[in-house]
N, C-alpha and C positions, 0 to 999 in steps of 0.2 A: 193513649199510646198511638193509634190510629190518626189523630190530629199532628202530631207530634212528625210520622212518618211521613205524612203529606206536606207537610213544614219543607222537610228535610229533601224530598223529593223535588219538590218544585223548586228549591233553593237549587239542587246540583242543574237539575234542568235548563235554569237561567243562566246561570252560571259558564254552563257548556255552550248554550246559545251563543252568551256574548263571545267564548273563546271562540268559536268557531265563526261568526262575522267578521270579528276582529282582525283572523289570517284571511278572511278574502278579502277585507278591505283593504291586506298589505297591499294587492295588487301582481301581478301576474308572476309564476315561478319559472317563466322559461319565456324563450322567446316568438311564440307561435301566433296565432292570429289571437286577436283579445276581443271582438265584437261579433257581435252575428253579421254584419257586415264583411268584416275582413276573414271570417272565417269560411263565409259562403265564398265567397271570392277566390279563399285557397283552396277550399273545396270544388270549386269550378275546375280549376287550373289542372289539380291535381289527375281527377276522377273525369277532366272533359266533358262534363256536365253538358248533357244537352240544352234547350232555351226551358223545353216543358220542364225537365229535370230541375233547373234551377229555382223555375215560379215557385214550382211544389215546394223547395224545402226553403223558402223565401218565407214560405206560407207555415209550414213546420216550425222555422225560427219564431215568427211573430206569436200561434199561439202560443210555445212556448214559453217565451217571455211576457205574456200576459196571463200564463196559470202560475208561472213566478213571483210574479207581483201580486196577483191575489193571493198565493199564499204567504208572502210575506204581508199584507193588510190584516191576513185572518190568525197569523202566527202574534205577531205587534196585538190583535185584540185580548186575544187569550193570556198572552203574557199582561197586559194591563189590569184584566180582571182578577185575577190571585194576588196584583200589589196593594201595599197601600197607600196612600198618597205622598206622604214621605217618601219612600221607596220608588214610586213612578218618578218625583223630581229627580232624585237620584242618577235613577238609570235614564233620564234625558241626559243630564249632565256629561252622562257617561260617554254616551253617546256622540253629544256635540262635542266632548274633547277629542273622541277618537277621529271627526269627523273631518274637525282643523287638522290634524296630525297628519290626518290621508291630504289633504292640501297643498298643507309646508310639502310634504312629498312627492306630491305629485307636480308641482311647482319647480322644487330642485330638479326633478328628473329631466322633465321638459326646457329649464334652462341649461342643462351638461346636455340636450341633443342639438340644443340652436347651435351651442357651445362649437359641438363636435358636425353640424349641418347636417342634422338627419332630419327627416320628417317628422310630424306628432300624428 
């Protein structure tokens, strides 16, 4: 029973995983800054951000987004070692479909801004 629960568990886990990558890969639900770049920038503008003010959360964003990335490396391990190798093909699969999908998307998007002459 206890095998059975863990089964069951980890199955919803992944599961929730992929559903939850899969809406940020839609891509942004509003129209606000979308990078640490362009967010720091509105954040400057906004808040008049001194120069020191800025370094610091220059320096805030970067490690940020590299405790991000580590734990997506350590999140991708842990999920690899509960599959089986059948199942890791799988969820690559899965993966590189949703991966073109964010593409074609991002593709159109960027061609209705040339479209329309806005910036990317």
């Amino acid at each position: 029973m206890q095998h059975s629960l863990r089964k069951t568990l980890i199955g919803t886990t992944l599961v929730s995983l992929l559903a939850v990558s899969g809406l940020s890969l839609a891509g942004p639900r509003h129209d606000g800054p979308r990078g640490p770049e362009q967010r720091l920038a509105h954040l400057s503008e906004v808040l008049s951000l001194t120069d020191d003010q800025r370094a610091a959360m220059e320096d805030i964003f970067r490690e940020q987004g590299q405790a991000m990335r580590q734990l997506h490396v350590e999140t991708e391990s842990k999920i690899a070692s509960v599959l089986t190798e059948e199942q890791e093909v799988k969820l690559k699969a899965m993966r590189d479909e949703r991966r073109e999908k964010w593409e074609e998307r991002r593709e159109h998007r960027d061609e209705r801004r040339a479209e329309r002459g806005e910036r990317n």
